[in-house]
Each structure stands twice: as structure tokens, then as C-alpha cells.
C-alpha positions as CSV (number, residue, x, y, z in Angstrom):
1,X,135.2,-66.5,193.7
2,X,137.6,-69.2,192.6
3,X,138.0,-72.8,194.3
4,X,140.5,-75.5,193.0
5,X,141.4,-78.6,193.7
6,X,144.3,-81.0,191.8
7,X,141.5,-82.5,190.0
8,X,138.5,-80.1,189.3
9,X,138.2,-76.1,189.1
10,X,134.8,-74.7,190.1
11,X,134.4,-70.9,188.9
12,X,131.6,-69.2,190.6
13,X,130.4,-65.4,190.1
14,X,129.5,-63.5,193.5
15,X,128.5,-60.0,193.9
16,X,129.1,-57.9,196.6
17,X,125.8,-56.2,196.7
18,X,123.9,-59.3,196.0
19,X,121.0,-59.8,199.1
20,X,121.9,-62.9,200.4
21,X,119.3,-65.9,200.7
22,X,117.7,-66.6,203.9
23,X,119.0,-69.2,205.1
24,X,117.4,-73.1,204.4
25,X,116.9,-75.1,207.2
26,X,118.1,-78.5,205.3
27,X,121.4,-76.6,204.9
28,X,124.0,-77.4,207.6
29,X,126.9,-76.9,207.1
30,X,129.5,-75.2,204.2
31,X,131.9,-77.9,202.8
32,X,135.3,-76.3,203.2
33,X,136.7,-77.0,199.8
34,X,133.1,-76.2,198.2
35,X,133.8,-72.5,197.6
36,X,130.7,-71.4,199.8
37,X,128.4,-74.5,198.3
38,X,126.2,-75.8,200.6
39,X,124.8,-78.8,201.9
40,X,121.2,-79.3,201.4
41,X,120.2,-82.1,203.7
42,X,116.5,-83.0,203.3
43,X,116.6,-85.4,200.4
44,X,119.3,-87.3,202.4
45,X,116.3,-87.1,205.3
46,X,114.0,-88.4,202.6
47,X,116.6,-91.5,202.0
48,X,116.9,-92.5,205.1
49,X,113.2,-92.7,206.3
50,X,113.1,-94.7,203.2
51,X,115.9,-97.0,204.5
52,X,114.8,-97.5,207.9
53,X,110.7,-98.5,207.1
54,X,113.6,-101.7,207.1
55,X,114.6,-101.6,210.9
56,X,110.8,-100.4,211.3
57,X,110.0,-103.7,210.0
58,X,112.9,-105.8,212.0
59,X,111.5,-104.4,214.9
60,X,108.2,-105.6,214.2
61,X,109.4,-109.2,213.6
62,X,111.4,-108.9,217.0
63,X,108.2,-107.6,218.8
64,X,105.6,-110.1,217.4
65,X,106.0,-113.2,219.5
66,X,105.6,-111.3,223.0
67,X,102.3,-110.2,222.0
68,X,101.6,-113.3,219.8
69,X,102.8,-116.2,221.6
70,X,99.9,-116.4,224.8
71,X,97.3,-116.4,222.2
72,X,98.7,-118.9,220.3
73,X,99.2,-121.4,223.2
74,X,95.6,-120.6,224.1
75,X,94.0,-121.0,220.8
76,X,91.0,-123.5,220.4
77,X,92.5,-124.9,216.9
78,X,94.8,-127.7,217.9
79,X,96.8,-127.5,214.6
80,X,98.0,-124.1,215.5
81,X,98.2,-124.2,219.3
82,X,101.8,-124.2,220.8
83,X,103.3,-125.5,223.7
84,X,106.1,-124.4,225.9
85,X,108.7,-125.7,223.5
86,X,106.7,-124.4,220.2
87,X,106.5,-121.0,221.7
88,X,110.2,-121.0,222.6
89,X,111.1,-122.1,218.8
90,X,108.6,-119.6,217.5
91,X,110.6,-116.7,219.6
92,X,114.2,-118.2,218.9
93,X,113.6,-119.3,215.2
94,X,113.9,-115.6,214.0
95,X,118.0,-115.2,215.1
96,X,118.5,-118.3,212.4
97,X,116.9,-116.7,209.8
98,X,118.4,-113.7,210.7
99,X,122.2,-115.7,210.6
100,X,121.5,-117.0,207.2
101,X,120.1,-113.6,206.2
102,X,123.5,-111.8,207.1
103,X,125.4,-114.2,205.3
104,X,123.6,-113.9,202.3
105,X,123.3,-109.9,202.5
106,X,127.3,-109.6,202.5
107,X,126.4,-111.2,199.2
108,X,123.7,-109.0,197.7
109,X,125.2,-105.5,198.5
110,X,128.1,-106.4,196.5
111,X,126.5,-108.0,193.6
112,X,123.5,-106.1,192.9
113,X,123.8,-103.0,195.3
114,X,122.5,-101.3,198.5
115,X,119.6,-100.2,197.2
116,X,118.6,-103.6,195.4
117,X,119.6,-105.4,198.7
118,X,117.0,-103.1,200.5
119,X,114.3,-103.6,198.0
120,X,114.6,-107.3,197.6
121,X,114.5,-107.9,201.2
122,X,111.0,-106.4,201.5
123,X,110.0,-110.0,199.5
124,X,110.2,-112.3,202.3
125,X,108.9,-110.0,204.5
126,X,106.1,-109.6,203.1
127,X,105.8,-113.6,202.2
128,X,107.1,-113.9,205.8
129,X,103.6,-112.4,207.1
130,X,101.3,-113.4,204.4
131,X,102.4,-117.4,205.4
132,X,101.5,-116.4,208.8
133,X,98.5,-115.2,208.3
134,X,97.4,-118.1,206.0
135,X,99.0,-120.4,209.0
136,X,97.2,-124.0,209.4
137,X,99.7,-125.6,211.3
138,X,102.7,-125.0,213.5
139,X,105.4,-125.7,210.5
140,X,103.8,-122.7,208.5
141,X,104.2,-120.6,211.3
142,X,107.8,-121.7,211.6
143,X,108.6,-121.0,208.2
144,X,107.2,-117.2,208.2
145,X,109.3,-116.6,211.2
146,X,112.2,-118.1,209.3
147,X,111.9,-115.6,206.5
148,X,110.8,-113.0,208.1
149,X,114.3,-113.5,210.4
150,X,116.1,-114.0,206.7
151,X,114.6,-110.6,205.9
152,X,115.6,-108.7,209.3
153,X,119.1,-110.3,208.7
154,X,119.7,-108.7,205.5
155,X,118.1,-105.8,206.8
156,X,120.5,-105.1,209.6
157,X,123.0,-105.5,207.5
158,X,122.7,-103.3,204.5
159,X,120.5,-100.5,206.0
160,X,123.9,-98.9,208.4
161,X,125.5,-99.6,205.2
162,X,123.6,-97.7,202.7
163,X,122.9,-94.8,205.7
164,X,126.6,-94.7,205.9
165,X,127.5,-94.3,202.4
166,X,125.1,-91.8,201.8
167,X,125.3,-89.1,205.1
168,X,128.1,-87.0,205.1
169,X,130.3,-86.9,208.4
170,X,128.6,-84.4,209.8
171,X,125.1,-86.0,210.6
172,X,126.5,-89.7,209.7
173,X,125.8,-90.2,214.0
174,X,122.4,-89.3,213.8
175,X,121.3,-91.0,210.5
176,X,123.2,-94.2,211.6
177,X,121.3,-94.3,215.3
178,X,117.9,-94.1,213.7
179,X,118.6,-97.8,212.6
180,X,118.1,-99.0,216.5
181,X,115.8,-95.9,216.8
182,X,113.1,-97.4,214.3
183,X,114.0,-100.9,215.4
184,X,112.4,-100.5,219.1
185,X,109.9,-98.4,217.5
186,X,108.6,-101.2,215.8
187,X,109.1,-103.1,218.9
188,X,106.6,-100.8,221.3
189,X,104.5,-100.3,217.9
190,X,103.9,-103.9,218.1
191,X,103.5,-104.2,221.6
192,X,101.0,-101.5,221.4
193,X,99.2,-102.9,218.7
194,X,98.7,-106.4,220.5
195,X,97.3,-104.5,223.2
196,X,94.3,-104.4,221.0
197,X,94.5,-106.9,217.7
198,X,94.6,-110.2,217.4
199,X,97.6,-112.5,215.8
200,X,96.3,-112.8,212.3
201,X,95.2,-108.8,211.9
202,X,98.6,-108.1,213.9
203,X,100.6,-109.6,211.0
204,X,98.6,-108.1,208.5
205,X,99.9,-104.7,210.3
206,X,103.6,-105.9,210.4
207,X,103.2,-106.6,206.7
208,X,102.6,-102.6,205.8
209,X,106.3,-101.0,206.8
210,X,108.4,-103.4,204.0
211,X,105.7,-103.0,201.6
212,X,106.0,-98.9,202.0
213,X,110.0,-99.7,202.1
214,X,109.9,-101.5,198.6
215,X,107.6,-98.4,196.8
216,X,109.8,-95.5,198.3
217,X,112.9,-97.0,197.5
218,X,112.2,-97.3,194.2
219,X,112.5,-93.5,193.8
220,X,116.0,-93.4,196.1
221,X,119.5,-93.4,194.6
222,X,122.2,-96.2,195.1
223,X,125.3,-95.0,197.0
224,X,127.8,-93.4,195.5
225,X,130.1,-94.7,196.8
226,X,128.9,-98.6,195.5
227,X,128.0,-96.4,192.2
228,X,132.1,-95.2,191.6
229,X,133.3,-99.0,192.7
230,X,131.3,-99.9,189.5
231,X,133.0,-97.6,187.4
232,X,129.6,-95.3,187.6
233,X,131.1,-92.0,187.9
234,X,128.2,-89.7,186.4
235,X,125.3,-91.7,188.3
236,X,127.8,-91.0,191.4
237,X,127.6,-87.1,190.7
238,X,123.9,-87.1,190.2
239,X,123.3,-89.4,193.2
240,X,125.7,-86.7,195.3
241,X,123.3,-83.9,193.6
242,X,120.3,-85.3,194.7
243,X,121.3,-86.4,198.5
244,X,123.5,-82.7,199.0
245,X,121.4,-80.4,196.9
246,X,122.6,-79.2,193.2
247,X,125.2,-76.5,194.5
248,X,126.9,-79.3,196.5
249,X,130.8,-79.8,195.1
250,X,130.1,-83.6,193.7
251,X,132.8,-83.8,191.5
252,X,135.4,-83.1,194.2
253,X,134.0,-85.6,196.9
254,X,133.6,-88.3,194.1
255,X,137.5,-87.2,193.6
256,X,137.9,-88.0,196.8
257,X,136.4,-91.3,197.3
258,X,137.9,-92.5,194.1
259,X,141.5,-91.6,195.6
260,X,140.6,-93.7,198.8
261,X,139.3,-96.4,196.6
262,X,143.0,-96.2,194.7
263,X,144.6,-96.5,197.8
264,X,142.7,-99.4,198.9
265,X,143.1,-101.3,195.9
266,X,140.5,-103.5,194.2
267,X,138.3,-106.7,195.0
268,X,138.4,-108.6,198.0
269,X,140.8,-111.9,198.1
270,X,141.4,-114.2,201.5
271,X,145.2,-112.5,201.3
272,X,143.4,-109.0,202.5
273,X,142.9,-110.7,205.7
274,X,146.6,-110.2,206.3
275,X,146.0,-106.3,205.7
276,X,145.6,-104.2,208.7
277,X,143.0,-102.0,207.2
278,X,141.2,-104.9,206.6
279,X,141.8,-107.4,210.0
280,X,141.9,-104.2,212.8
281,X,138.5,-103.2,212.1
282,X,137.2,-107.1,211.4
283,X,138.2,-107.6,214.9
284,X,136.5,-104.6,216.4
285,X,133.5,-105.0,214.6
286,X,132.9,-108.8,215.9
287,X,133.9,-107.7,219.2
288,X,131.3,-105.0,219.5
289,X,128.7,-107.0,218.1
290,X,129.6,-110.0,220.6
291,X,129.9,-107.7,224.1
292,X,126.6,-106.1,222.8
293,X,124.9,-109.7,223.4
294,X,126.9,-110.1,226.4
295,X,125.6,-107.2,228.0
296,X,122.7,-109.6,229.2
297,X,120.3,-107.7,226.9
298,X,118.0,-111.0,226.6
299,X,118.1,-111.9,230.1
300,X,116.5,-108.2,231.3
301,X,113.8,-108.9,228.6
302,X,113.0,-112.3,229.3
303,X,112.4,-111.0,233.2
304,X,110.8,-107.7,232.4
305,X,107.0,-108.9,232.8
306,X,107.4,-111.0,235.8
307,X,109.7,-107.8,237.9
308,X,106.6,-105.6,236.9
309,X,104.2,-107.9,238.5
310,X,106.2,-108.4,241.8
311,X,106.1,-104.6,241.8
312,X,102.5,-104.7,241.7
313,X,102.0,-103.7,238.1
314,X,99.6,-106.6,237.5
315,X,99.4,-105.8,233.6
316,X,102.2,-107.6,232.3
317,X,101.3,-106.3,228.1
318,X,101.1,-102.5,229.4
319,X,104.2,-103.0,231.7
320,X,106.2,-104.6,228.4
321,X,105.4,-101.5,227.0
322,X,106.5,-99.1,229.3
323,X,109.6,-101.1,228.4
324,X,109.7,-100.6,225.1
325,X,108.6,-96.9,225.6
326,X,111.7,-96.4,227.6
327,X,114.2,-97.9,224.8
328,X,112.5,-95.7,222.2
329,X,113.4,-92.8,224.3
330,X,117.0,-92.9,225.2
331,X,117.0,-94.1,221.6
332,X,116.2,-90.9,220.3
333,X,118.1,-89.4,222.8
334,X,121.4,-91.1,221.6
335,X,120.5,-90.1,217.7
336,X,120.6,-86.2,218.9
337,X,123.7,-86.2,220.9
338,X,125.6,-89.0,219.0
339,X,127.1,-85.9,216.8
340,X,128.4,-83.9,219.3
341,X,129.3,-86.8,222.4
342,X,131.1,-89.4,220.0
343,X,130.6,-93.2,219.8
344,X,133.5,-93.7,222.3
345,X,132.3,-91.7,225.0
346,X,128.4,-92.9,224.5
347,X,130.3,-96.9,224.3
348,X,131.7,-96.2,227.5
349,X,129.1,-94.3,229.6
350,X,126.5,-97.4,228.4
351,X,128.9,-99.4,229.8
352,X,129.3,-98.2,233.3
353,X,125.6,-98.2,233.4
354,X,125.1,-101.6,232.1
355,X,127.9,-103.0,234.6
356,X,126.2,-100.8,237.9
357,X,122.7,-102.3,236.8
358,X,123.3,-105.9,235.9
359,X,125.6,-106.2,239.3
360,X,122.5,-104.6,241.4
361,X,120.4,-106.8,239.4
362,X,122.7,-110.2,241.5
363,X,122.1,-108.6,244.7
364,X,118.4,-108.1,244.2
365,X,118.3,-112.1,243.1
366,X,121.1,-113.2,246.1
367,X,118.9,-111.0,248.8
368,X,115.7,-112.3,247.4
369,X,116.7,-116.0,247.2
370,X,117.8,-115.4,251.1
371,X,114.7,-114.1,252.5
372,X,113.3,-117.5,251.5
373,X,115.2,-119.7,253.7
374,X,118.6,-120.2,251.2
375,X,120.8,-119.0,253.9
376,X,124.2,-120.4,251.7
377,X,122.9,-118.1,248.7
378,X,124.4,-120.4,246.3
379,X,121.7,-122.7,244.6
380,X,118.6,-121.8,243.2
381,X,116.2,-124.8,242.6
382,X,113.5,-122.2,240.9
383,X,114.1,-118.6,240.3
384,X,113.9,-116.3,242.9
385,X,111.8,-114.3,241.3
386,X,109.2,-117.3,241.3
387,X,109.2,-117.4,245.2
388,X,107.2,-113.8,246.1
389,X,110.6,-112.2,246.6
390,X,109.9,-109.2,249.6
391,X,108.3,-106.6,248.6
392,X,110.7,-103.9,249.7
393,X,113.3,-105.7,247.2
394,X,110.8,-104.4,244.6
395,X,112.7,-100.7,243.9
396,X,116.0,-102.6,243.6
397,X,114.3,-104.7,240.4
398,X,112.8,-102.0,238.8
399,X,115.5,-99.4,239.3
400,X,118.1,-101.7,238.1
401,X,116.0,-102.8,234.6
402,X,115.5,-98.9,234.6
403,X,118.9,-98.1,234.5
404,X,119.9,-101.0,232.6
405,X,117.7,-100.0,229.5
406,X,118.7,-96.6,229.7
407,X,122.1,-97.5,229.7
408,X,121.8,-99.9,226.7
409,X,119.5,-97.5,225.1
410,X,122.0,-94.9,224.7
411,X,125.1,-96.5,223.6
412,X,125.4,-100.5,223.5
413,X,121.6,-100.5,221.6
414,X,122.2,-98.3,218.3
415,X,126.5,-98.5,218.3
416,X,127.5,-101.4,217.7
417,X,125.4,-101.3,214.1
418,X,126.8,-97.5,213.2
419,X,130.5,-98.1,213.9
420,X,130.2,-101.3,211.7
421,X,128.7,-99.3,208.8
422,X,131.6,-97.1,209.5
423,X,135.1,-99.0,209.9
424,X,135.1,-101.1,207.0
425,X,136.5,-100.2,203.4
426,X,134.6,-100.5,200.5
427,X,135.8,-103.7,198.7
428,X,135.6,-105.5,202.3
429,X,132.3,-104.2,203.2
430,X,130.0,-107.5,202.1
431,X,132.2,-109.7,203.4
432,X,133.2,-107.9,207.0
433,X,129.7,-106.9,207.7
434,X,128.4,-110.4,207.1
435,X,130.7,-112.0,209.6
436,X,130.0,-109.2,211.9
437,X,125.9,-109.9,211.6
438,X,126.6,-113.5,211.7
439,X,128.5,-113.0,215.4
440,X,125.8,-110.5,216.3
441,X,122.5,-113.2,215.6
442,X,124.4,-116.3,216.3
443,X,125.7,-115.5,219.6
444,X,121.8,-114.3,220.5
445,X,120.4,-117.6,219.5
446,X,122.9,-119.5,221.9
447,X,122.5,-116.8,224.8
448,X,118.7,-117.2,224.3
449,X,118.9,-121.0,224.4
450,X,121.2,-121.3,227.1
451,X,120.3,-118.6,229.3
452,X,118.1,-121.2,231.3
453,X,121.1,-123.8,231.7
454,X,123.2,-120.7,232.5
455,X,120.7,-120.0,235.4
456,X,120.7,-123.3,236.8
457,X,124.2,-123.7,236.7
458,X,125.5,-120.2,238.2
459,X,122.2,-119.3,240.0
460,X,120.1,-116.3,239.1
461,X,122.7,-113.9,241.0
462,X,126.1,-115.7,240.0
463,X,124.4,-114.9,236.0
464,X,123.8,-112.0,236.4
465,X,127.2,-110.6,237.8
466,X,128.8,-113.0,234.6
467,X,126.7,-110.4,233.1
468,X,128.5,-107.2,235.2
469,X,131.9,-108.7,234.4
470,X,131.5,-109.0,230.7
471,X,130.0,-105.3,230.7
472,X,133.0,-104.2,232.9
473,X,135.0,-105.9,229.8
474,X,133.5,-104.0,227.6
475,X,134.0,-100.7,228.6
476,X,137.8,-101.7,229.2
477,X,137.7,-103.3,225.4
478,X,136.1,-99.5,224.1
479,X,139.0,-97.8,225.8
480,X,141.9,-99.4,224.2
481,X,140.3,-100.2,220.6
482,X,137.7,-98.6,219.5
483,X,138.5,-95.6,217.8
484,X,136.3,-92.2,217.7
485,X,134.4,-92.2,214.4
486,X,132.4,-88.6,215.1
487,X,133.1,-85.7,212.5
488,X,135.7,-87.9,210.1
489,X,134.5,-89.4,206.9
490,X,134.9,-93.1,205.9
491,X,138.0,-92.0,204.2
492,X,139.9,-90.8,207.4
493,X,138.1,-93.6,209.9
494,X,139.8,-96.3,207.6
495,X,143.0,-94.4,206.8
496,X,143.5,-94.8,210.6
497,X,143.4,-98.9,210.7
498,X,145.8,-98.4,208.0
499,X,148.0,-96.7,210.3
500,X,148.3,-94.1,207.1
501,X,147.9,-90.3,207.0
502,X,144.3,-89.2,207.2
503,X,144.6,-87.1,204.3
504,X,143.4,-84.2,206.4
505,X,144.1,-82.0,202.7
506,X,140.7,-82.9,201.6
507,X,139.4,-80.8,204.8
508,X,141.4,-77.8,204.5
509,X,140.2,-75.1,202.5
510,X,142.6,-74.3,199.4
């Protein structure tokens, strides 16, 4: 059997009456210019469990104050004991870290790599935790916090990135959504842990995932993709070799990614903001990572505990999680159909549920904050959920935060982070994905620090339906710009901003 392309002519021998090989689970799928080669998929499974022991990590620097933070402001030492502002610095400190950490992450993947970013990132992890654990006073727990949030701010930014360059278009949804999938796994892992461990052997535990990520990456490839925009084209083909199998066509998709690269041109300058490749999919990446914040994601978390115990489930650390339970399920749910649904459709449906919940969420607050004598409904002097809100309201809190997690579970949670990975062409990936990270962290450490102002000026209902409106924008915002990334390589998904042919010859057989 012969297959050609313009640049490369494969010649393969089959025989008719050869038996043929059973066939290997890793395999997917047939390229249809690789002349029957297939796609062996379980290194590329080995690389991204690799990758994501980074999220894993993330999600254990996200999840260590909630169990952390009452034993701290309990503790007998007075040097490390925290008060109500400490605690709130020790939870919010992390999001600056994590700013800085995306801007200097744009950096790293373009100057030393993917897989160098990922390694390097593991450092202030683990010095992150090891400063904790060795914590005399309030200012060394500050400064682990700050570098472990310098570490998840890398991380969020190069893992979708190096997942991205590596997965082919047909599993590219799945790979990418296991980002947010190990995220809120470390989250519950932690919770779980706490359950159990105090803060110093807690840390110690946090400390493990980057340490594994650092060792196993060693023995990963960079992207090719990275590899060929170095002028690496035989370290491309082997890395293709090793993450498709040996009988994968490398030479013809390093063909093609070197065509797209032509097209593209070379480095990044200030005048490619003016390109539409470059400024459509800048804008749609900020916007997704800014509505994801708006969604009111914070606000549901920061009242989880206190709706479980006015349910009368008096154990507020099983109760958070059950909580993080949930998230790690629709999670996973979202990695298995994000292949076959689409981003757009997922984006949308997460939406609608987000909008329904948040809105039921104001008239739980509104009808609480009126059983207790505030017949005008429109000032709160405490939260309503501080009064002893009616029991019978009870199913309206917990459905909504039900519904609401679900909903952000299985589109606005993992999203936001794969589409990013996704729209952005090579020579503007550092830079784009930077600003996009930057949005995503700053705008989370000004919701969380003025969530409490927002209350008291808008009252816990009127919040909450700002909340519903800027969900209801969202979904609006997905129909009209966000385009469907599902089954189209990086090629094709940028060709489109470009408003230039999508050079579907690459997918037709020849």
C-alpha cells in the first residue's frame, strides 16, 4: 500500500493473507493520511498523568486552608495563631502568588519549554510546604502560601498547554478536562486528609504530588510542537513516536505543523496585537476566564458549611467534603463526554444551570431574610443565613448549591482552562496565556476580597441575582463567540480566528 503526501512518501508492504493483529486497546483511531498507521495512545496517557500530579498539586494548595485555617486560629503557640484577618490573608494570599506565577509562566514556556516550565515549578512547591512546615511565625506562613500560589500559577498555565500540544484532536477534550479533574481531586483529597491529620503532617502530604511530578517528568518528552518552533525537527519525530506509537505517520503531522507555523509567521511583536488570529482569541480567552469567576463560584464555597449546618448536617469538615466529592464527579463526567458533546454545548448547558441555581439561591436569601421580620426585603444588617433561616427553606439551599456545582462542574470548572490551551497560536501562546491566567487569579482575589462589601451593599439576595445576570451573560457571550474546538486540531481552531481556510487537505485521505 502506497500513501503520499507533497512532502513525504511512506511505502508499506501488506499481504492479503496476513492474520491481522488483535486489536490494542491504546489504539483509537486510524489517521486518514497515515496509510492504515495507527495511533497508540498509552504513552500519551503516561504524559499526562505526569502533567497533571501539577493540578493534583494546585488543588492541594487551594484545599489546605479550609482544613488548616480553624486549627491555626486555635493553636496554643501565639506566634503562629491567626486571627480573623490572618486567616483571611492566609486563604486570599495564594490568588497573588498565583497572578505573579502566570505572568512569569508566559515567560518560561517560551524560553526554556513546557516540559522545563513543569519541572521547575515543582521547586517552590515543594519549598512552599517545607517553609510551612518549619513555620515559627505568621510571616513564614505567608511566604509558603505565596510560593506555593507562584507554583499553582505557573502550573495552570503550562499544564493545558503542554496537554494540548501533545493529544491529538481526537482525545484533546478528555486530556485537557483532567486539568480541573485532578485539581478538585486534590481539593476533596485534602479535605479528606484534614479529616484526620494535623497542619504540619497535612503539608508534609501536599508536599508528595510535585515531588512525584518533578521525577516522572524527567522521563516525558517536550512538545513537538515547542520542539519544531526551535528548529528541532528530529526530537519532534521521535517525541510524535513516543506519544503516537512507532507506526504513527510523524513526519507528515510535523509537515503539517511546520506549514501552520509558516503561515503564522515568527516571534511575537506588540504589532501582532493588530492580527486577528492573534486579538479574536485574546479576547475570548480573557472573557472566559473572567465570566468563569463571575459565575459566583467563591461565593457558593464561602457558604457551603454554614447551608449544610442549617440543613442539620452538623459536621461542617464531612459536609465540605461531600462538596468536593460532588465537583470531582461531574468533573469526571465532563472529561468522558467533552469528546463527543463539544465545549460549546457543555459552556452553554453550565450556564443555564449556573443562572437557574444562583437566581434560586436570591430567593432562598430574600424569603429567608423575610421570615425574620425584614418585611421591605432590601437590607440585610447580618446575613440571613446567620439568623436560623426556616427550616423548610433548607431544600431550596441545598438544591440550589447542588445544582450549582453540578453545573459548574461540567462546563464553566474544566473549560475555560482547555479552550485556552487550544485558541492561541504558537508564537503567541506565552504571552496570550499569561494575560489570560493573570485575568483568571486577579479577578478571584478582588471577588474574594470584596464579596463581603458586595453583600452589604446589594444584600445577600440582590448578590446573588448580580450573580444570575452575569451567568445569563455568559451563556449569551458562548453563543455568539466562542467557537467549537471538538474534533479539529490546533491548526484548523486557529485557521478559523484567521478567518482563513482550514486546510481541511490535511484530513482527507490522498
Amino acid at each position: 500500500m502506497i500513501c503520499s503526501d507533497r512532502l513525504h512518501l511512506c511505502i508499506r508492504l501488506s499481504f492479503p493473507t496476513r492474520k491481522q493483529a488483535a486489536p490494542v486497546k491504546s489504539c483509537v483511531f486510524e489517521h486518514p493520511n497515515s496509510g492504515g498507521c495507527k495511533v497508540k495512545n498509552g504513552k500519551l496517557y503516561l504524559a499526562t498523568f505526569a502533567a497533571v500530579l501539577g493540578p493534583l498539586s494546585f488543588g492541594s494548595v487551594l484545599g489546605y486552608s479550609s482544613p488548616a485555617i480553624p486549627e491555626l486560629s486555635t493553636i496554643t503557640d501565639p506566634r503562629l495563631q491567626l486571627d480573623k484577618e490572618e486567616a483571611s490573608w492566609f486563604g486570599s494570599i495564594v490568588t497573588i502568588g498565583a497572578a505573579i506565577g502566570g505572568l512569569l509562566g508566559g515567560w518560561m514556556v517560551d524560553k526554556i519549554g513546557r516540559k522545563l516550565s513543569l519541572m521547575f515549578c515543582s521547586i517552590p512547591y515543594i519549598f512552599g510546604f517545607t517553609i510551612i512546615i518549619a513555620a515559627q511565625n505568621v510571616w513564614m506562613l505567608y511566604l509558603g502560601r505565596v510560593l506555593t500560589g507562584l507554583a499553582s500559577g505557573v502550573t495552570s498555565l503550562v499544564v493545558p498547554l503542554y496537554i494540548s500540544e501533545m493529544a491529538h484532536e481526537r482525545v484533546r477534550g478528555a486530556m485537557g478536562s483532567c486539568v480541573q479533574l485532578m485539581v478538585v481531586t486534590g481539593i476533596m483529597g485534602v479535605y479528606i486528609a484534614g479529616l484526620s491529620l494535623d497542619w504540619r503532617w497535612l503539608a508534609i502530604c501536599c508536599s508528595i504530588p510535585p515531588t512525584l511530578m518533578m521525577v516522572f517528568m524527567c522521563f516525558m518528552p517536550e512538545t513537538p510542537r515547542f520542539l519544531l518552533s526551535q528548529g528541532k525537527r528530529r526530537e519532534a519525530e521521535e517525541a510524535l513516536r513516543f506519544l503516537r506509537g512507532p507506526d504513527a505517520p510523524a513526519e507528515w503531522e510535523c509537515a503539517r505543523i511546520e506549514d501552520a507555523s509558516d503561515d503564522q509567521g515568527g516571534s511575537f511583536g506588540m504589532a501582532d496585537l493588530k492580527d486577528p488570529g492573534v486579538y479574536k482569541p485574546l479576547g475570548v480567552g480573557i472573557m472566559l476566564m473572567l465570566f468563569q469567576q463571575l459565575t459566583g463560584i467563591n461565593a457558593i464555597m464561602f457558604y457551603a458549611e454554614t447551608i449544610f449546618e442549617k440543613a442539620n448536617f452538623k459536621n461542617s469538615n464531612v459536609a465540605t467534603v461531600v462538596v468536593a466529592a460532588t465537583q470531582v464527579v461531574f468533573t469526571a463526567v465532563a472529561a468522558l463526554v467533552m469528546d463527543r458533546a463539544g465545549r460549546k454545548l457543555l459552556l452553554i448547558l453550565s450556564g443555564v444551570f449556573m443562572c437557574l441555581s444562583t437566581a434560586a439561591f436570591g430567593v432562598y436569601f430574600k424569603l429567608s431574610s423575610e421570615t425574620h421580620g425584614n418585611s421591605s426585603g432590601l437590607f440585610l444588617v447580618e446575613s440571613p443565613l446567620a439568623q436560623n433561616p426556616a427550616s423548610d427553606l433548607s431544600w431550596l439551599a441545598l438544591s440550589s448549591m447542588g445544582f450549582f456545582i453540578t453545573g459548574f462542574s461540567l462546563g464553566w470548572g474544566p473549560i475555560p482552562w482547555l479552550v485556552m490551551s487550544e485558541i492561541f497560536p504558537t508564537r503567541v501562546k506565552g504571552f496570550a496565556s499569561s494575560v489570560c491566567v493573570l485575568t483568571n487569579w486577579g479577578s478571584a482575589f478582588v471577588i474574594t476580597k470584596t464579596f463581603q462589601n458586595l453583600m452589604d451593599l446589594l444584600t445577600s439576595a440582590g448578590t446573588f441575582w448580580l450573580f444570575s445576570g452575569c451567568c445569563a451573560l455568559n451563556i449569551v457571550f458562548t453563543i455568539i463567540f466562542v467557537p467549537e474546538t471538538k474534533g479539529k486540531t490546533l491548526e484548523q481552531i486557529q485557521a478559523r480566528f484567521k478567518g482563513t481556510p482550514e486546510q481541511l487537505s490535511y484530513n482527507r485521505p490522498t
